[in-house]
N, C-alpha and C positions, 0 to 999 in steps of 0.2 A: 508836802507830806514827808516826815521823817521817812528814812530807812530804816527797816530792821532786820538786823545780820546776828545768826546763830552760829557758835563755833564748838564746834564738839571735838570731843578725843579721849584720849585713855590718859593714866597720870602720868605727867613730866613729860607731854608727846608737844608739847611747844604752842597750847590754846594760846592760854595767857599770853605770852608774848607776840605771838600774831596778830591779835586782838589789840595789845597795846601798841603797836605798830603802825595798823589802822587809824586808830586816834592820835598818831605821834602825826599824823599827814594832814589831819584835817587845819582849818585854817580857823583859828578861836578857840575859845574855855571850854574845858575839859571836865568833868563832873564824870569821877569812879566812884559806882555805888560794892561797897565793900562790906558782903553777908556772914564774913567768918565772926566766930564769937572768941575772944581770946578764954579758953575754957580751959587750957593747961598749959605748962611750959614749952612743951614742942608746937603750940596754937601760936603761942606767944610769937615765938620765934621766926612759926610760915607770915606770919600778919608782920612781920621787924621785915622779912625779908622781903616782902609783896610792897611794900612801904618804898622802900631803897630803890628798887626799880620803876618808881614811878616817877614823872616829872616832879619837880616841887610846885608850879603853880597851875598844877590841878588841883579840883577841891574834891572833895572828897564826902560822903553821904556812909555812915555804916548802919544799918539799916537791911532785915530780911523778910519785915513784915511789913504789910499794905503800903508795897511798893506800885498797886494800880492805882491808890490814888495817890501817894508821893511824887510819881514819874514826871505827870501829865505839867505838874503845875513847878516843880523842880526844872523840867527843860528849856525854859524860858532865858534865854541867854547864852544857851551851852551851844554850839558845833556838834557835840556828840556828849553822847555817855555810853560807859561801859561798867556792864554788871559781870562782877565775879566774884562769885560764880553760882552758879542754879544749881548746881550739886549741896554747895554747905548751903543754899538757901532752905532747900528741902528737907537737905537734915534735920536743921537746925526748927523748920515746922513743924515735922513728924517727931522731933523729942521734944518740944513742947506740948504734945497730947498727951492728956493722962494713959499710965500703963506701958506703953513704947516707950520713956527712959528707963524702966525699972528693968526692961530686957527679955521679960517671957510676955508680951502680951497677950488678949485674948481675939481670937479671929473679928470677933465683936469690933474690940479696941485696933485693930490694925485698918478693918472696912473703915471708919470712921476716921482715924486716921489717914488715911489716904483721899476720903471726901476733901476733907478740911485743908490738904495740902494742895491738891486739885481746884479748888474752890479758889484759891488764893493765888496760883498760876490762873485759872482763869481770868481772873480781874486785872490780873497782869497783862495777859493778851490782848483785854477787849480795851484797855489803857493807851496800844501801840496806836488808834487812829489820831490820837492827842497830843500826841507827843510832838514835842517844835524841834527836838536836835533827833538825829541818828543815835538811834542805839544796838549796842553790840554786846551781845548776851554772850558769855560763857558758860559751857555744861561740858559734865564727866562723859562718857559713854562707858556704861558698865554692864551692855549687854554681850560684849565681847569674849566675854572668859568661859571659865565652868560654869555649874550651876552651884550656885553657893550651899554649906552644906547648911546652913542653921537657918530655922525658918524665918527668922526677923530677917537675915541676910536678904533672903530669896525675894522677902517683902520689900525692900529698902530698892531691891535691882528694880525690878517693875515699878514699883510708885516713879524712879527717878524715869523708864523705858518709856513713860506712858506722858511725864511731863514733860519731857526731851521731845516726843512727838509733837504735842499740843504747839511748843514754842516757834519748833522747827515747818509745822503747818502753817504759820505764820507770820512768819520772817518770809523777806523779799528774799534773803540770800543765805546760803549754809554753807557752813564749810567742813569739812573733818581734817585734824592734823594727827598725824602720824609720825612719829621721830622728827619731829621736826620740819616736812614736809606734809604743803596743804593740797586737799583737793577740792575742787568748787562742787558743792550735790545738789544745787541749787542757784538760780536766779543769774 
């Protein structure tokens, strides 16, 4: 049965690289599933740079949606795969519900919003007993800070608090990275 290892932390506290790291040891093909959407020039630019630091014969999957049935049947040949990251994944499902891109949405549209993105990490979890390579999830933690002051903010921290859990109840192994420095919270 694969592994499944979750890696959390705040921005630029050194996930990503950890993570790539992990998979830089495994022994065989490499498969990065990569959730950002080139949506602006500074998008462009994170996705040029996340590009450069990876090996060249990794393959690569970009792709944020029905990744539980993508996964299972994608793994088949791979060592590992590594998802980065469940932050822009979630984003990028919660601004594809009507109302949440327009910016004020209605408590209506955010409940439902957050089903839909919940929904969609679940099919992602119950995906991990199928899975034939290891996989090594990447997530923000942005429970860490203030409380944000605008209510889509406050919304956006909890939707991602609640899928961070789900994933991390799941995973064989957790880590949290901190400046650069990891700590095992799990397995």
């Amino acid at each position: 049965m694969a592994k499944i290892i979750f890696i959390t932390g705040g921005a630029r506290s050194g996930k990503s690289t950890f993570a790539e790291q992990m998979m830089r040891e495994k022994e065989g093909k490499i498969l990065y599933v990569a959730t950002a959407k080139a949506i602006d020039e500074e998008m462009k630019e994170r996705i040029r740079r996340h590009r450069s630091h990876r090996p060249g014969d990794w393959d690569t999957l970009e792709s944020y949606r029905g990744l539980g049935d993508l996964l299972p049947e994608k793994s088949r040949g791979y060592a590992g795969i590594l998802l980065d990251c469940v932050t822009i994944m979630s984003t990028n499902l919660l601004f594809d519900r009507p109302g949440i891109a327009e910016g004020e949405p209605s408590i209506d549209e955010m409940n439902e919003a957050e089903e839909a993105v919940l929904a969609e990490i679940d099919r992602l979890v119950a995906s991990f007993p199928k899975l034939e390579a290891d996989l090594v999830l990447v997530s923000n933690e942005v429970g860490f800070g203030l409380v944000p002051e605008y209510p889509l903010a406050r919304f956006f921290r909890d939707v991602l608090g609640r899928v961070n859990q789900r994933i991390a109840a799941a995973a064989d192994e957790a880590y949290l990275v901190v400046s650069g420095l990891t700590m095992q919270l799990k397995g």
